[in-house]
C-alpha positions in Angstrom: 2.6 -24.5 25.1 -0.5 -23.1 23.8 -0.8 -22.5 19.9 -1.7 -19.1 19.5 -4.6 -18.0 17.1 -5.0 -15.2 15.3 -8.6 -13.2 15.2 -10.2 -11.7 12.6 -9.8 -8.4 14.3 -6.5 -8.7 15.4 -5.6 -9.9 11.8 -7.2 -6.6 10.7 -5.1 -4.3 13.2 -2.2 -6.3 11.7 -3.1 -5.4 8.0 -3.7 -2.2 8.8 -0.2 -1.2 10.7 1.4 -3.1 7.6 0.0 -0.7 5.5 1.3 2.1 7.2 4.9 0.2 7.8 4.8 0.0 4.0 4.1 3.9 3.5 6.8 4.5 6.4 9.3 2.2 4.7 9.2 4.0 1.1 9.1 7.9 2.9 12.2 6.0 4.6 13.4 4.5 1.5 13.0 8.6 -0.3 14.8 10.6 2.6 17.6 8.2 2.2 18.0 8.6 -1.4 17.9 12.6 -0.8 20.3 12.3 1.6 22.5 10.4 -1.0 21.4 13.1 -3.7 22.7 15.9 -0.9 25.2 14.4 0.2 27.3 14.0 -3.0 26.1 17.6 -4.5 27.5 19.5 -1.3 30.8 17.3 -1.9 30.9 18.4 -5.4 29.8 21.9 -4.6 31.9 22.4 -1.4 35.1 20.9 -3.2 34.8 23.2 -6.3 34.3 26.2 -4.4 37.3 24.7 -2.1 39.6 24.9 -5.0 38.4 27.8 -7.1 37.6 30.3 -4.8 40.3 33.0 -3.5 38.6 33.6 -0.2 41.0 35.1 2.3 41.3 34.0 5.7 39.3 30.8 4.8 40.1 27.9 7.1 41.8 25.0 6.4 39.3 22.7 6.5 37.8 20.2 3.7 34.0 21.1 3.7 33.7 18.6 0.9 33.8 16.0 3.7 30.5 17.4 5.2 28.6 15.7 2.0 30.3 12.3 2.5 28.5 13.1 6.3 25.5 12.9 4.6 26.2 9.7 2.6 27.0 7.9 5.3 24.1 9.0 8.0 22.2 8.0 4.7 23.5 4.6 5.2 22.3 4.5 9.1 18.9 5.6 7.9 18.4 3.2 5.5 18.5 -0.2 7.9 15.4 1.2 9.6 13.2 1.5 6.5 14.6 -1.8 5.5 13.3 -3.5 8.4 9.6 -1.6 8.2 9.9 -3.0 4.5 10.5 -6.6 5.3 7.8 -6.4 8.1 5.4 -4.9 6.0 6.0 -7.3 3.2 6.4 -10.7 5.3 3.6 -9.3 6.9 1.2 -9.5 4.1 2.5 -12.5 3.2 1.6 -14.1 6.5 -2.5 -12.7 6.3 -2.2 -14.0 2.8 -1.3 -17.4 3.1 -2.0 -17.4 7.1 1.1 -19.1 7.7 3.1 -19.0 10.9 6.7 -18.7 9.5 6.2 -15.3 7.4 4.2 -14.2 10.8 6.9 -14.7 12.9 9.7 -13.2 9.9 7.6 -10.4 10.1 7.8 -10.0 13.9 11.7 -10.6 13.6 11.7 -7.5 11.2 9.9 -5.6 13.5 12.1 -6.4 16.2 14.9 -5.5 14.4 14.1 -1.9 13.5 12.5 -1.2 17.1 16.2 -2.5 18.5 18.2 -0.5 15.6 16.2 2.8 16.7 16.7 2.1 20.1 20.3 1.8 20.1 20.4 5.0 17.1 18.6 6.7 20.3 20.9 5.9 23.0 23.9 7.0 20.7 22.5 10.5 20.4 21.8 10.9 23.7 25.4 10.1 24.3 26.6 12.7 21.6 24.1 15.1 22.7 26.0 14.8 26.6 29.4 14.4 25.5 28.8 17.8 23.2 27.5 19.7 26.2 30.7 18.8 28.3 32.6 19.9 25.5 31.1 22.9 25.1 31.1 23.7 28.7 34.9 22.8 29.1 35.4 25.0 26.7 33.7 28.1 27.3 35.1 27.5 30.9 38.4 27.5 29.8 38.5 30.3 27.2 36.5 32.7 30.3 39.6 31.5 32.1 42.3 32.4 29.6 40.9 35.9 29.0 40.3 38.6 30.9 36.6 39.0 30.9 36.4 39.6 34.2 34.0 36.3 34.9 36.2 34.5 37.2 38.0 36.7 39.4 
């Protein structure tokens, strides 16, 4: 197997997208912590108004729950940025000391967060369908149940 060697230039493109890895990581790192911040003031918010207000016809539904939403999609968002973070960060440890093990950690990182979006990709595509289907079902089915006039 051939050993593989690393230019100048390519060890420049390298620094360069760990640069901008590292700024992706922390704007990562900052939504996440908003969401967190969000998340537990509409809990707090949602639950007090829950209890205190004398809203009539008001559904029967915990909105305080819609916060811990937010906490936990918080959670999903953070594994991404981690991975940028750990590539960008083995990364210049690897064009520091030009060693091969922090190269290839760094690559590992990368891998992971390209495979982690991936799969966060394919999941919403599959809520985005299964939410149309529901939608259409039913809006079929209430056309059906009334008399609109729509299906005759």
């Amino acid at each position: 197997m051939e050993q593989l060697v690393l230019s100048d230039q390519s060890a420049a493109f390298l620094k360069e997208a760990k640069k901008w890895a590292y700024f992706l990581a922390i704007m990562g790192f900052i939504g996440t912590g908003l969401m967190v911040v969000v998340g537990i003031f509409m809990s707090v918010i949602f639950s007090v108004i829950d209890v205190f207000a004398n809203i009539p016809d008001k559904p029967d539904f915990p909105f305080g729950l819609i916060g811990l939403l937010y906490v936990a999609l918080a959670v999903v968002y953070f594994f991404p940025a981690y991975y940028l973070y750990k590539f960008s960060s083995e990364m210049s440890q690897a064009l520091l000391v030009r060693d091969e093990s922090h190269l290839s950690s760094a690559f590992r990182f990368l891998k992971k967060h390209f495979k982690f979006i991936g799969i966060m990709i394919i999941v919403m595509i599959a809520l985005y369908i299964i939410v149309i289907i529901v939608f259409v079902i039913v809006g079929v089915t209430s056309a059906l149940s009334t008399n609109t006039g729509l299906f005759v």
